[in-house]
C-alpha angles and dihedrals in degrees: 000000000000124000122185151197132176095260089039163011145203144193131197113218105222100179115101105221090181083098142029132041110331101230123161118260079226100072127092099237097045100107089048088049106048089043100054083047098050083040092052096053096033125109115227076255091059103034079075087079108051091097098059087051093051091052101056091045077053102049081039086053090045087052105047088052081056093042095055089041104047100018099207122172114276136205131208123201106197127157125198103273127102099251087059103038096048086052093047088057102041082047091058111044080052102060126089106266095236098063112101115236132207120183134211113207102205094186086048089046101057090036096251095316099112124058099184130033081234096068094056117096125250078241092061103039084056086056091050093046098109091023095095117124119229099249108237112234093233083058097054103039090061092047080057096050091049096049078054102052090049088051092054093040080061093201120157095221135059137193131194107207121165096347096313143098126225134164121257144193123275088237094047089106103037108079081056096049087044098047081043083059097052103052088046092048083048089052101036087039091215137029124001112222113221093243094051093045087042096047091050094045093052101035102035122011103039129080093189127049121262124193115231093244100057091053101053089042083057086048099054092052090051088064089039090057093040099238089115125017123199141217121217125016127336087203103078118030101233087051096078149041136192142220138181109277089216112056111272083247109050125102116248 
């Protein structure tokens, strides 16, 4: 959401663009597009959010008909994970062309330390404010490239390896949710509740982010399919919890 001074502004992106279908923030349909997305794949828990989202694609559409009105000097703070560097890249390829752009690589900043902007202190974002680097239009012009080739590539997953962003498969992350699954069902002897499978994949299993919805939408088409079955109600996270349909122990 935006805040704002007289000398400046910010907004905070809140869609994921990890997932779903990879349309400009510059088309007219792209707001349309990413909700019924987002609807299609939430939880009742999570529709309660939407709004939140609209808005923000509201108060982002607001800003880019300022911004090509009025061009002003813009920064980007992105780290090296895939939720950051998709939406550097959507950003970009938004913007007028004629807007400057500096950029303030968290991960860079804290030497590695930091995988998300949102880990930093409010002590260290104060130390990085003036620390951005002019992005060089050659630069930019290939992160916009890039955004542009995922767009046409119309995947619904993406993946950040080695500094860079590829589409992937919708399963790529199944066969480790469900081994994942498996190991919590053998320790627990019996269901596996959401928080508990979530907390261990992100914490502990995982080498790239993953974003909670994703994982319970994968999980969903893991019961769809049979290969897990659930207790409770799909419809709130903490509600349900899953198991192999075939014993933990069973070949196959």
């Amino acid at each position: 959401m935006p805040w704002e001074r007289p000398d400046k502004s910010v907004i905070h992106w809140e869609d994921d663009l990890m997932s779903g279908p990879p349309v400009c923030a510059a088309s007219q349909d792209w707001e349309a597009v990413r909700l019924r997305w987002r609807a299609a794949i939430a939880n009742e828990e999570a529709r309660q959010y939407l709004p939140n989202l609209k808005s923000n694609m509201e108060a982002w559409r607001e800003r880019l008909s300022r911004l090509s009105a009025n061009p002003v000097p813009a920064v980007i703070w992105a780290a090296g994970n895939v939720f950051e560097q998709t939406g550097i890249r959507a950003v970009l390829a938004s913007l007028p062309p004629d807007v400057s752009v500096s950029v303030m690589n968290v991960t860079v900043a804290s030497e590695g330390r930091l995988r998300y902007t949102g880990e930093a202190s409010p002590e260290e974002l104060a130390s990085w404010i003036g620390k951005a680097e002019p992005l060089a239009p050659r630069t930019r012009d290939g992160l916009i490239q890039d955004w542009r080739r995922l767009v046409q590539e119309a995947g619904l997953l993406r993946i950040y390896e080695n500094g860079s962003l590829r589409t992937a498969d919708e399963s790529y992350f199944d066969e480790t949710i469900v081994q994942c699954v498996r190991t919590l069902q053998a320790e627990a002897q019996g269901w596996v509740y959401i928080g508990q499978l979530i907390g261990e994949l992100l914490c502990h299993v995982l080498d790239s982010p993953i974003s909670h919805s994703w994982i319970e939408y994968r999980l969903r088409r893991l019961i769809e399919q049979g290969i897990l079955i659930y207790t409770g109600s799909l419809e709130a996270m903490r509600d349900y919890a899953v198991k192999l349909a075939k014993p933990a122990g069973s070949a196959g």
